[in-house]
C-alpha positions in Angstrom: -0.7 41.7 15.8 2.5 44.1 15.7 1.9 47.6 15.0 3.8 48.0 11.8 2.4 44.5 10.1 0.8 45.1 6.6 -0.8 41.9 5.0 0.6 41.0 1.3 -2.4 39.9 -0.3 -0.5 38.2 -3.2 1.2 36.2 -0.8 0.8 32.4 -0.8 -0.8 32.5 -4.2 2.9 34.3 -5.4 4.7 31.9 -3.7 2.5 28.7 -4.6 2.4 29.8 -8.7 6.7 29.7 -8.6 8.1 27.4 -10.3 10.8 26.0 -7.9 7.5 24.9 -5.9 6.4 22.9 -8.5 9.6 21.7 -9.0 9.7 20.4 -5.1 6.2 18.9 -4.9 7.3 17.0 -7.8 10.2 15.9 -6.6 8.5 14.6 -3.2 6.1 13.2 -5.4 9.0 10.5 -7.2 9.7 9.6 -3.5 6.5 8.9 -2.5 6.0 7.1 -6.0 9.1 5.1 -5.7 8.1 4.2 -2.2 4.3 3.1 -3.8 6.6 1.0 -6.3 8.4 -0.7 -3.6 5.0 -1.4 -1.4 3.4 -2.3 -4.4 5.8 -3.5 -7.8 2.3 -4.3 -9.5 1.1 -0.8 -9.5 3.6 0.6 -11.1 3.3 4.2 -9.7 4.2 7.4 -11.1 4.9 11.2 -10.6 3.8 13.5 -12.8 3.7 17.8 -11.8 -0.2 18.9 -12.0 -1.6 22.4 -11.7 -4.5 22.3 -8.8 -7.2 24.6 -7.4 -6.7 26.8 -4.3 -6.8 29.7 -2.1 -10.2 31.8 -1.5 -10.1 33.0 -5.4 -9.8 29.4 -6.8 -6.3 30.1 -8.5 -4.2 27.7 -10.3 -0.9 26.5 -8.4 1.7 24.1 -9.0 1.5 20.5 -7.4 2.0 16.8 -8.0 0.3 13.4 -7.8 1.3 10.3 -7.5 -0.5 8.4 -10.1 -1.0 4.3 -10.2 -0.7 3.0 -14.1 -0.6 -0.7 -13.4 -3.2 -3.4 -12.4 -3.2 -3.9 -8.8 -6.4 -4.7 -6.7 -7.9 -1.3 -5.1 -7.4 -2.5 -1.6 -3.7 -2.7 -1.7 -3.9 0.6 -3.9 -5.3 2.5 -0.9 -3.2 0.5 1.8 0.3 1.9 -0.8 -1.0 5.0 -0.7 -1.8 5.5 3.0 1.6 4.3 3.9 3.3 6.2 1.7 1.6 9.4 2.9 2.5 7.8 6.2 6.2 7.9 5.3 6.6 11.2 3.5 5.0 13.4 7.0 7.3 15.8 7.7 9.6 16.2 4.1 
């Protein structure tokens, strides 16, 4: 560890509360649910920005989910998902 390093304890929680992180999750969220929709027209997936639990004091932070609102059977539900997950590695 370097000589001159100070930890910033508000760190990832600062940076995970912004707003412009939210608004990125979400928007890699719409891919992934457009990629779901194209897997899976049935299951008419969806994006929508959620707040989630994290970090060692349990803190709100911004986030998305990918959301099936249709009738599709649970198997190919899972199999969408995975593959989208698959796809979107690495954005």
């Amino acid at each position: 560890m370097f000589k001159g390093y100070r930890p910033d304890r508000r760190g990832l929680a600062e940076i995970a509360k912004d707003p412009r992180l939210g608004a990125v999750c979400e928007s890699v969220a719409r891919q992934g649910a457009a990629i779901a929709n194209q897997l899976d027209p049935d299951g008419n997936y969806q994006a929508s920005p959620r707040m989630v639990t994290a970090g060692w004091k349990n803190e709100s932070r911004r986030g998305a989910v990918i959301q099936q609102t249709g009738k599709s059977w649970t198997a190919e539900r899972d199999r969408v998902l995975v593959e989208v997950t698959r796809r979107l590695r690495g954005r």
